[in-house]
C-alpha positions as a Markdown table, in Angstrom:
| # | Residue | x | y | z |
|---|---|---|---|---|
| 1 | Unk | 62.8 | 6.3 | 54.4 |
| 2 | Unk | 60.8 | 6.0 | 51.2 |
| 3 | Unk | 62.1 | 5.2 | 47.8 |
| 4 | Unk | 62.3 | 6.9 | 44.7 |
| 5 | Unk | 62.1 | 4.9 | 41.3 |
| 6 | Unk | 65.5 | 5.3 | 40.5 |
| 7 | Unk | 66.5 | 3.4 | 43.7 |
| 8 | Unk | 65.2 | 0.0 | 42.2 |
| 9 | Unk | 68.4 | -1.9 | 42.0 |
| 10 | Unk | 66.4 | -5.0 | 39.3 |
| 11 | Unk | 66.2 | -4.5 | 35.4 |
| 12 | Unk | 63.2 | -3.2 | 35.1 |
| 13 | Unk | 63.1 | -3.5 | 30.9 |
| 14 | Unk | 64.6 | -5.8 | 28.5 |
| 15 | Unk | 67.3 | -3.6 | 27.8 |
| 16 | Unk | 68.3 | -3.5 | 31.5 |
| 17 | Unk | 68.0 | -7.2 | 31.7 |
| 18 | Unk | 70.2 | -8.2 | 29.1 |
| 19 | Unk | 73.3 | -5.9 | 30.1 |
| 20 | Unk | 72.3 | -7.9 | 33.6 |
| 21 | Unk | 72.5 | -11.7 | 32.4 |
| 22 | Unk | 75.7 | -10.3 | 29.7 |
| 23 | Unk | 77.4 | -9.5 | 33.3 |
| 24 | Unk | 76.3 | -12.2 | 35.3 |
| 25 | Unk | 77.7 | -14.4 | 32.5 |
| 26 | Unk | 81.0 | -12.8 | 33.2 |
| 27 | Unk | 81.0 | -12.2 | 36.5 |
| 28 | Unk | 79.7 | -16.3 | 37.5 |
| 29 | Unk | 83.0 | -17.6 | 36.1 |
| 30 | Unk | 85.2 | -15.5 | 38.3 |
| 31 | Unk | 83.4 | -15.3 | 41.6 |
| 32 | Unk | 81.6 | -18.7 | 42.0 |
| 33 | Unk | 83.8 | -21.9 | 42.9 |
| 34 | Unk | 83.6 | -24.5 | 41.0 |
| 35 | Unk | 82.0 | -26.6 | 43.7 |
| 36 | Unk | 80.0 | -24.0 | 45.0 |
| 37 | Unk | 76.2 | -24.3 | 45.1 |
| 38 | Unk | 73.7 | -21.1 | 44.3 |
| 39 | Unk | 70.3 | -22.0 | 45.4 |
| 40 | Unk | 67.5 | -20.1 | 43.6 |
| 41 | Unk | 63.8 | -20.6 | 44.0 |
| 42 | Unk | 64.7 | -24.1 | 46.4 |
| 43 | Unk | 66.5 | -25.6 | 43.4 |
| 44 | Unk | 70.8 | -25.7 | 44.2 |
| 45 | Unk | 72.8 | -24.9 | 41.4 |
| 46 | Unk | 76.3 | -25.9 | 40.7 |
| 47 | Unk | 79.1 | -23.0 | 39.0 |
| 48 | Unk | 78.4 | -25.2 | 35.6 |
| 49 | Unk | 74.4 | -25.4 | 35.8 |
| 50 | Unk | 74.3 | -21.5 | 36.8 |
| 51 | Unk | 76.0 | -20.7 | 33.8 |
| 52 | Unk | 74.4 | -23.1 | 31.4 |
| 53 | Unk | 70.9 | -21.4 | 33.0 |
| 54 | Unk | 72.3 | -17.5 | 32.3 |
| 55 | Unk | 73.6 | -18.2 | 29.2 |
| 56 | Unk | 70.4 | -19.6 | 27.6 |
| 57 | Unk | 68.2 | -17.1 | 29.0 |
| 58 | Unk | 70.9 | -14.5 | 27.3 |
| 59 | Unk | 70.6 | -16.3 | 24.4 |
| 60 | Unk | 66.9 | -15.7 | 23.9 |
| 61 | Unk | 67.4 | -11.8 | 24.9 |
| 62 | Unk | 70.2 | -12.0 | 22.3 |
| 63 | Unk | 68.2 | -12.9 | 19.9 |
| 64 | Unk | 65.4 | -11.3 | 20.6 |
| 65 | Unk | 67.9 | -8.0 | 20.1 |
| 66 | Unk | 68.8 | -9.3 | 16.8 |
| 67 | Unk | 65.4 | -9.5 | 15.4 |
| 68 | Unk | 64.5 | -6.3 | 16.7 |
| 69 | Unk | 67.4 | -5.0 | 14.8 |
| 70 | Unk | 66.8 | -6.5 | 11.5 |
| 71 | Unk | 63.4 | -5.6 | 11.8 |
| 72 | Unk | 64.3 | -2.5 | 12.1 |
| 73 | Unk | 66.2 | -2.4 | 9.4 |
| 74 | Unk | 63.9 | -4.1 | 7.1 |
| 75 | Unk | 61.7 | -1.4 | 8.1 |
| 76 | Unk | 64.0 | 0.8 | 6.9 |
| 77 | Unk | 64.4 | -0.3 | 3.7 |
| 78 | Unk | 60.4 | -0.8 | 2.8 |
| 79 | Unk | 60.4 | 2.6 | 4.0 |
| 80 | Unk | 62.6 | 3.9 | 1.7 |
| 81 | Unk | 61.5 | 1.7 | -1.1 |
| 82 | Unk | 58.1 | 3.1 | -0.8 |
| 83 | Unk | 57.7 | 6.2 | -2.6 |
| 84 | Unk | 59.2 | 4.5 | -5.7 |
| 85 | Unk | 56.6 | 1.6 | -5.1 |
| 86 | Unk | 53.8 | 3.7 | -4.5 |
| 87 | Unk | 55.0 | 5.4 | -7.6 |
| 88 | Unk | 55.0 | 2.5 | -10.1 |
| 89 | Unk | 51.7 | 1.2 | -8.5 |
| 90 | Unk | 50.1 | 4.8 | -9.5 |
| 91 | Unk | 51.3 | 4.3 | -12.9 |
| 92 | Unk | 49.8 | 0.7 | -13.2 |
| 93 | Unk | 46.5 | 1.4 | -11.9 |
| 94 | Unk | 46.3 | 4.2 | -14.9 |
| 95 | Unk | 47.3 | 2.3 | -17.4 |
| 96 | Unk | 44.3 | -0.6 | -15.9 |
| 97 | Unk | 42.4 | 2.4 | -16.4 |
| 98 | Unk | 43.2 | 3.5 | -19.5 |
| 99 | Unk | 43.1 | -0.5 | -21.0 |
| 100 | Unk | 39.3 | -1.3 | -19.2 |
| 101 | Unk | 38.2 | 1.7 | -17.1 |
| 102 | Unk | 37.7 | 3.0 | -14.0 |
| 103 | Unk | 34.4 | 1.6 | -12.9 |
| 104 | Unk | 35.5 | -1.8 | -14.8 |
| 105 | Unk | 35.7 | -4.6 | -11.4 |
| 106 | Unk | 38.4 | -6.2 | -13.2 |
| 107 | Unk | 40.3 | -3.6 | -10.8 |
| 108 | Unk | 39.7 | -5.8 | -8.6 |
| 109 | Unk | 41.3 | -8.9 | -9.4 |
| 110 | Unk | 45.1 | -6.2 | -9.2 |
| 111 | Unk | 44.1 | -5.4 | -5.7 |
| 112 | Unk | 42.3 | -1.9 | -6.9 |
| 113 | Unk | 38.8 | -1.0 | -6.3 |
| 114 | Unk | 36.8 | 0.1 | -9.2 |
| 115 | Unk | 34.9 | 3.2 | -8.6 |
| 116 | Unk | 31.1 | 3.6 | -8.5 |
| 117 | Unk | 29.6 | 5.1 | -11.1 |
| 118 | Unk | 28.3 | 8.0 | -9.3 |
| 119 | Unk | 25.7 | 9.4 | -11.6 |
| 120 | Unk | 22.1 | 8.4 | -10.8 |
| 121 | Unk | 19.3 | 7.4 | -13.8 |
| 122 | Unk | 16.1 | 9.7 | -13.6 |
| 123 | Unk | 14.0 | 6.7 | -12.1 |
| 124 | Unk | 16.9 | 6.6 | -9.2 |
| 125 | Unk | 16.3 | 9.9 | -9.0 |
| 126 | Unk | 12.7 | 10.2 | -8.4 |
| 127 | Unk | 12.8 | 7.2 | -5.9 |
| 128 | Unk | 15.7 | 9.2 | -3.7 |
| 129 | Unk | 13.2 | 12.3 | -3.7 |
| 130 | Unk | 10.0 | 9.9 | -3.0 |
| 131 | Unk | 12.0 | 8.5 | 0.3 |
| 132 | Unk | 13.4 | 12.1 | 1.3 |
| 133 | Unk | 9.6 | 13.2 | 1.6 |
| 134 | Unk | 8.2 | 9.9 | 2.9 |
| 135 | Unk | 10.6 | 10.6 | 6.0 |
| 136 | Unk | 10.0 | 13.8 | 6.5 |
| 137 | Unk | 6.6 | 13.6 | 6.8 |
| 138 | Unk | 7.0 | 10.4 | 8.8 |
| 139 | Unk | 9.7 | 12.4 | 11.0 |
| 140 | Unk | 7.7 | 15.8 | 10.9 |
| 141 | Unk | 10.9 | 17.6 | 9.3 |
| 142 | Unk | 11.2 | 20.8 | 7.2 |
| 143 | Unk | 13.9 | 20.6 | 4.7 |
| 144 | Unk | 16.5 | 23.7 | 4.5 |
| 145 | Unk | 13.9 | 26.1 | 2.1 |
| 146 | Unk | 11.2 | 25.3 | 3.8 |
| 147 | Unk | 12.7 | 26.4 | 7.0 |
| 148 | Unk | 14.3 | 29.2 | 4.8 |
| 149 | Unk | 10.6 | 30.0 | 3.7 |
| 150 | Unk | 9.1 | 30.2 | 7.4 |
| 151 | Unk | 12.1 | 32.2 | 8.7 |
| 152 | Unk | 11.1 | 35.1 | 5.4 |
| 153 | Unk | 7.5 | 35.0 | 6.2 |
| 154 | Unk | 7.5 | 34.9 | 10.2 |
| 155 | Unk | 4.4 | 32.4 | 10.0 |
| 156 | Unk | 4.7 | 29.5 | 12.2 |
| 157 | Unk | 4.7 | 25.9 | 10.3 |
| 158 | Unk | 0.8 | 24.1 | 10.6 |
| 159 | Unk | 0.1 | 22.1 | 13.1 |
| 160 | Unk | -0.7 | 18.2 | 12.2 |
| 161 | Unk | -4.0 | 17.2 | 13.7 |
| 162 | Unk | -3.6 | 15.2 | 17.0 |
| 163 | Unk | 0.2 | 16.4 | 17.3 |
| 164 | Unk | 1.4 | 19.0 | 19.8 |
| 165 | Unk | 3.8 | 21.4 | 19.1 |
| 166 | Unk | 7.4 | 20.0 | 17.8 |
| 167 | Unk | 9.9 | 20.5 | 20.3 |
């Protein structure tokens, strides 16, 4: 006879285990004698000891529900207070911008980063265009209008001396 996984008959998650030690703490009361001993792992237990033993380890599932729960909750609440936060943080970080600007980094020091100034000087410019064409000629790349160019005139591109065909 093989067994499904329904016909496990030990907690098998936190939930399951708490409900467990909530009715063993009920149950040890009213069904061990007083001077009975419960041996577990080689260690005997008396009615008393058993109980102090299930009650702690409730306690620490007990709690740990309880901080789940507020946790929960809390998450709740920062999730509802978002928006209005997100809202009020948007407003601040214009009116940083509008006092220094946007590329100013004393953004930085409120927790904002300052944007880059994207625009590049003429000398930046020229030294982008410089590296672009160093690498393809290092690389043996076409850029998109040369390729463009070949495709219009059905000529194939030059062969380098000492280089076989690109592949």
């Amino acid at each position: 006879m093989t067994m499904s996984q329904n016909d496990h008959i030990l907690p098998r998650n936190a939930g399951e285990i708490r409900a467990c030690l909530q009715a063993m703490s009920l149950a040890i009361p009213t069904n061990i004698g007083p001077n009975e001993q419960v041996m577990l792992k080689s260690v005997s237990y008396g009615r008393a000891d058993l109980q102090k033993k299930v009650d702690d380890a409730l306690a620490v599932y007990n709690q740990t529900a309880d901080a789940e729960a507020a946790f929960h909750k809390m998450v709740g609440q920062r999730n509802e207070a978002e928006p209005g936060v997100a809202e009020m943080i948007d407003y601040f970080l214009t009116y940083l911008q509008n006092r220094f600007s946007k590329t100013d980094p004393v953004l930085e020091k409120f927790g904002f980063r300052a944007r880059k100034d994207a625009s590049l000087t003429v000398e930046q410019k020229a030294e982008k265009v410089q590296k672009m064409r160093q690498t393809r000629q290092k690389n043996h790349t076409m850029g998109t209008r040369q390729k463009q160019a070949l495709d219009r005139s059905g000529a194939p591109p030059p062969a380098e001396p000492g280089k076989g065909p690109q592949v």
